[in-house]
C-alpha positions in Angstrom: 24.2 22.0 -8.2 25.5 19.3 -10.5 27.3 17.8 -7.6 24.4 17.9 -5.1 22.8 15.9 -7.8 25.0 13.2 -8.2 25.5 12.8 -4.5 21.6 12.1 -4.2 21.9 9.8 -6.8 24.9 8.0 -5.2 23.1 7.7 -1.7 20.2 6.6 -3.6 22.0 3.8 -5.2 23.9 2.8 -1.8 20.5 2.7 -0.3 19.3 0.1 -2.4 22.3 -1.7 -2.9 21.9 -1.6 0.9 18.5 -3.0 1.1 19.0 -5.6 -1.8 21.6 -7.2 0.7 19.4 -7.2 3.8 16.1 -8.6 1.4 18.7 -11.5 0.3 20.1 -12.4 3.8 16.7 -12.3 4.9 15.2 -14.7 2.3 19.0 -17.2 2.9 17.7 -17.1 6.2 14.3 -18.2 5.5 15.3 -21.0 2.8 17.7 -22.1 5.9 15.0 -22.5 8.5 12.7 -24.2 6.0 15.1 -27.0 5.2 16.3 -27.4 9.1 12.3 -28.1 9.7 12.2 -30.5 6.5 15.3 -32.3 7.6 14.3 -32.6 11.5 10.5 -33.3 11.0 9.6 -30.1 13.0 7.6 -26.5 13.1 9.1 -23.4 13.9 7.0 -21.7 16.7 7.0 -17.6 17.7 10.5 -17.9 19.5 12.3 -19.2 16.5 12.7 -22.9 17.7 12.1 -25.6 15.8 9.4 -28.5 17.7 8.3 -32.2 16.8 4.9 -33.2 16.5 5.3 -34.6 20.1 6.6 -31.9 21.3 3.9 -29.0 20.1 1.1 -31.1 18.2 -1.0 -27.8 17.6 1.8 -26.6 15.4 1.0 -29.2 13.0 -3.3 -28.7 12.9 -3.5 -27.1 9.0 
């Protein structure tokens, strides 16, 4: 019984170690795109590219 206990706890644990990793990646990956739009003066649109002004003006309309 003890055993059974400690292994839920263990995959517990693993599952949010888990989950901590893929939250932080995720939010690297977001701090990444916002500084590639800063730098190049552009938006990023539904496909994940990045366009100027010129290229997609109705990204820019706030």
């Amino acid at each position: 019984m003890l055993n059974k206990i400690n292994n839920i706890i263990w995959g517990v644990a693993l599952s949010m170690a888990v989950l901590a990793g893929v939250t932080s990646l995720m939010a690297h990956q977001s701090h990444r795109m916002q500084q590639y739009a800063v730098e190049h003066n552009c938006r990023w649109d539904y496909n994940d590219m990045c366009y100027t002004k010129e290229q997609r003006p109705w990204l820019f309309n706030k």
